[in-house]
C-alpha positions as CSV (number, residue, x, y, z in Angstrom):
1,X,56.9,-3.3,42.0
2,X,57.0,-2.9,38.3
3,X,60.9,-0.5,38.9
4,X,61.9,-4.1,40.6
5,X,60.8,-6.1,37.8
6,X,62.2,-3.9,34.9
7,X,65.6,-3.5,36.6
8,X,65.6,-7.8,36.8
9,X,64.4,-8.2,33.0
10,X,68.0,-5.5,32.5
11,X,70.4,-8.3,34.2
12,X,71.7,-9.4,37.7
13,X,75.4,-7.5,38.0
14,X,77.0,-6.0,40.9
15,X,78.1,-2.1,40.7
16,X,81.6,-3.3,39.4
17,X,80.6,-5.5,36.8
18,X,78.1,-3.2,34.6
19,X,78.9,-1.6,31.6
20,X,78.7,1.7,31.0
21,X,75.2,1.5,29.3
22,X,73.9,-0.5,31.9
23,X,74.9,2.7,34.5
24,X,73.5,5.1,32.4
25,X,70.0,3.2,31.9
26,X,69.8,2.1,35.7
27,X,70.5,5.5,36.5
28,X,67.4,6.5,33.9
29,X,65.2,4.2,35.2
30,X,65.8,5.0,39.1
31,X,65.0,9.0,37.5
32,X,61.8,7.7,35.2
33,X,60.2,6.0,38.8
34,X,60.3,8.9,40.5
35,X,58.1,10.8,38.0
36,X,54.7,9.0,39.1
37,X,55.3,10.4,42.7
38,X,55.9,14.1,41.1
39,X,52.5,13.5,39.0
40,X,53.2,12.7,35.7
41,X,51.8,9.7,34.4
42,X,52.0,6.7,35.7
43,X,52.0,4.3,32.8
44,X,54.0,6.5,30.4
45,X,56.8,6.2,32.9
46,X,56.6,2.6,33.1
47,X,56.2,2.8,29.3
48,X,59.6,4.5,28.5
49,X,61.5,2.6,31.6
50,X,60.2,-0.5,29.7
51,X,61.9,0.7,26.3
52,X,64.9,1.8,28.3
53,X,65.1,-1.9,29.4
54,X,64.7,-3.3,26.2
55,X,67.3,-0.8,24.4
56,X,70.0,-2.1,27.3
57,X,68.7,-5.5,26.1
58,X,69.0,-4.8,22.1
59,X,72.9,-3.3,23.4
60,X,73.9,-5.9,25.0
61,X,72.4,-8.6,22.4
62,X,74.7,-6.8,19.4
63,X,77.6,-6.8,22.1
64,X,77.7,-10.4,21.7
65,X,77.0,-10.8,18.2
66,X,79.4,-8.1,16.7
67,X,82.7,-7.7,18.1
68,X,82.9,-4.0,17.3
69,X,80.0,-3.5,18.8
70,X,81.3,-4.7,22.0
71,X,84.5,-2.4,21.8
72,X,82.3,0.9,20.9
73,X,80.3,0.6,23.6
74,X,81.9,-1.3,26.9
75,X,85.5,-1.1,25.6
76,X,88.7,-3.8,25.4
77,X,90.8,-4.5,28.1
78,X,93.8,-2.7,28.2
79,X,97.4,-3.9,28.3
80,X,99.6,-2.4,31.0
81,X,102.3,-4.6,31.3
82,X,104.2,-7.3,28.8
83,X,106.8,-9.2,29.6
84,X,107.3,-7.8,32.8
85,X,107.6,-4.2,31.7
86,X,105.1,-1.6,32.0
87,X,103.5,-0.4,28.8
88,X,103.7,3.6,30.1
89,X,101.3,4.7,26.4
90,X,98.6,2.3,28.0
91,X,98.9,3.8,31.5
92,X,98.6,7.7,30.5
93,X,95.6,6.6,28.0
94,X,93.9,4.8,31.5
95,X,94.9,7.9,33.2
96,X,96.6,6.0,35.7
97,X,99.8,6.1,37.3
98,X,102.6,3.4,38.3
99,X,102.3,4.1,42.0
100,X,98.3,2.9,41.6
101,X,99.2,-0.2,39.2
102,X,101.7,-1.2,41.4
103,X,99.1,-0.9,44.7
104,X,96.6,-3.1,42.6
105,X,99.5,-5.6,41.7
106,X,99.9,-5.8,45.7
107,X,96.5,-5.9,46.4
108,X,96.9,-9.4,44.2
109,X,99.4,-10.6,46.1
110,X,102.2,-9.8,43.6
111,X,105.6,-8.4,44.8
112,X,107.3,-7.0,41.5
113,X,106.2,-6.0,38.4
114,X,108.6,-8.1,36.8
115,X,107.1,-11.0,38.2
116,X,104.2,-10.4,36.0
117,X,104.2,-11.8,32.2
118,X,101.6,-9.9,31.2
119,X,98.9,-7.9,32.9
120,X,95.9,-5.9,31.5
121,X,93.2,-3.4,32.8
122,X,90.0,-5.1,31.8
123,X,86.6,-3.0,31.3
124,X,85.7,-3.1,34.7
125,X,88.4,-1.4,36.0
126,X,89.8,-5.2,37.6
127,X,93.1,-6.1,37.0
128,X,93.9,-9.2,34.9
129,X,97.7,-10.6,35.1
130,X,99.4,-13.8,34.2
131,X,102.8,-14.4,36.2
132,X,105.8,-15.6,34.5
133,X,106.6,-19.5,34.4
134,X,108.6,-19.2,37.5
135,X,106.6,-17.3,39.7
136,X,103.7,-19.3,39.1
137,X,102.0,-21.2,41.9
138,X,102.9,-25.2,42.2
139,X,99.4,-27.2,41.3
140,X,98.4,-30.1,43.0
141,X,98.7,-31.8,39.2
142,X,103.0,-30.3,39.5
143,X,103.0,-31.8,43.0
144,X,101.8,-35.0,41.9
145,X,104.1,-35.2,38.7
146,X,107.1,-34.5,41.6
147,X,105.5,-37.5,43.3
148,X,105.8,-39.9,41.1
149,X,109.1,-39.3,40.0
150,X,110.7,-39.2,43.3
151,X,108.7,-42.4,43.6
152,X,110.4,-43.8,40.7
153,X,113.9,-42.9,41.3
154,X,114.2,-40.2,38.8
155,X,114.9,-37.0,40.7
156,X,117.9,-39.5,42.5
157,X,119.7,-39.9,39.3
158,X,118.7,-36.1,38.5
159,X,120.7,-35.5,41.6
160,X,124.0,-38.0,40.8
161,X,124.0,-36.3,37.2
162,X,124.5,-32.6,39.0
């Protein structure tokens, strides 16, 4: 009962959204609440899971505040691609290859890599992307916009004039 509540005071996350500290104190913690069961003492265990709690707290707190903090610990995402070509220094630094960026691009939904603007690994281990201007899905706001102006004639005379 008191494992549950100590791992709820250290955040609601899925697996793929912790940070590295987060792992390695939740890991700590699952190891510290065994102890009771192996007779060691009970409340010491709780004791040091507590101030395992409240160090991932104090981490994550100066995360926020202090920007170099925040890259020490949990890292910046990573640029792989820019302007539709693949930054190769990033990949070997990631340790990962062009056959598994381009599976994760697919996984996406994107076709080529030179559909892709700009694209970074981000710190947990997702994929961020923008697509360039042309291979970006229509929005109902673009269809709209077409809309009106085939409602007011324009795309007509945009026709005569080509």
């Amino acid at each position: 009962m008191i494992g549950t509540i100590l791992l709820k005071i250290g955040g609601r996350k899925s697996i793929s959204q912790t940070t590295i500290p987060q792992v390695v104190i939740m890991i700590a913690i699952g190891t510290l609440l065994i102890q009771p069961v192996t007779g060691r003492g009970l409340w010491a265990t709780f004791g040091v899971a507590l101030l395992l709690v409240l160090s991932l707290t104090l981490t994550e707190y100066l995360q926020l505040k202090f920007d170099v903090t925040e890259s020490l610990i949990s890292g910046k995402a990573v640029a792989v691609i820019e302007n539709g070509t693949i930054n190769e220094a990033n990949l070997t630094k990631l340790r990962l290859t062009v056959d598994k960026l381009e599976a994760r691009l697919r996984q996406s939904g994107i076709v080529a890599i030179n559909d892709v603007q700009f694209a970074t690994i981000e710190t947990s281990g997702q994929i961020g992307y923008t697509l360039k201007k042309e291979k970006q899905l229509s929005t109902k706001k673009d269809i709209q916009h077409l809309i009106q102006l085939i409602q007011k004639g324009h795309l007509t005379n945009l026709n005569k004039k080509t």
